[in-house]
N, C-alpha and C positions, 0 to 999 in steps of 0.2 A: 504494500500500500504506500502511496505516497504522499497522504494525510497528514504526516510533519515531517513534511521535508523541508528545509531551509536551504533558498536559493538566493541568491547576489539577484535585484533585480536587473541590474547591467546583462546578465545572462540570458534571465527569462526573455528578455526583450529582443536580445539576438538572437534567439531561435524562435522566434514568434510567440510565447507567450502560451496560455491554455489553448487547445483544440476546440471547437464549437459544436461538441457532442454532447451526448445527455446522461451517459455514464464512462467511465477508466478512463475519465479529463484528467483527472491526479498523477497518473501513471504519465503520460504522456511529459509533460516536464519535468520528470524525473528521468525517464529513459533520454530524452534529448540532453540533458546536463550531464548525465553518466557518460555521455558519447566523447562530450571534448572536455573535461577535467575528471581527475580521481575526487573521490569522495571519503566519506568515513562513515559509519554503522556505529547505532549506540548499542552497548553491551548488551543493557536492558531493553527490556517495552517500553515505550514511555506513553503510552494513553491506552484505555481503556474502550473498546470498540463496542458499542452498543446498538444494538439493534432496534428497529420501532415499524411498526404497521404503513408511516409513509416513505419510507424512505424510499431511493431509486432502486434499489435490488428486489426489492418488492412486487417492481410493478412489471408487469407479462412481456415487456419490450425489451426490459431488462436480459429475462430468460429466452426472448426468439434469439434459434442460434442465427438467421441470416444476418442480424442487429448486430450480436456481439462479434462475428464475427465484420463487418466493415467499422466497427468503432476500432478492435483490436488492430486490424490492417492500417487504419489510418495512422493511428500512434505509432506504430512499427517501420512502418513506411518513413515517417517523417524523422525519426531516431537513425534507422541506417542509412538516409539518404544524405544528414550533419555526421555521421560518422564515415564516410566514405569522402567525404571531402578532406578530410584529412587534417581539419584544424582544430587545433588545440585551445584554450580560456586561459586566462592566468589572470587573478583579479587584481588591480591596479593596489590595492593595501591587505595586507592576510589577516586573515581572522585572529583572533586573539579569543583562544579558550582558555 
């Protein structure tokens, strides 16, 4: 999931930002940022994922696989086509954890 992930917006904005789909938008700027900078993983979980009667997993467009399948295509698509370019990120100041 890419629910908290922490991105440089300098980044998001060079790779175009969220996808204009109606589920696995999260994923999609997380896979494009994996492409041209290394990352890091927290040890832990750090939130609590809760389920509820509206949410988008819910709803029957969610589960057509023709749906999931061009939502997934599109993000995948858009990841290896910034990774085949061959360029790398490097953020103008690092992070201080």
């Amino acid at each position: 999931m890419g629910t908290t992930t922490t991105i440089y917006t300098e980044l998001i904005r060079a790779h175009g930002g969220w996808p204009a789909i109606p589920a696995f938008e999260d994923v999609g700027p997380l896979l494009t940022a994996e492409a041209v900078v290394d990352g890091w993983m927290q040890e832990k979980p750090g939130e609590i994922y809760r389920k509820h009667p509206m949410q988008s997993t819910k709803h029957l467009d969610y589960r057509d696989e023709t749906e999931k399948n061009v939502r997934v295509g599109l993000v995948l698509s858009r990841a290896d086509a910034i990774r085949r370019l061959g360029w790398r990120w490097q953020p103008r100041e690092p992070v201080a954890i």
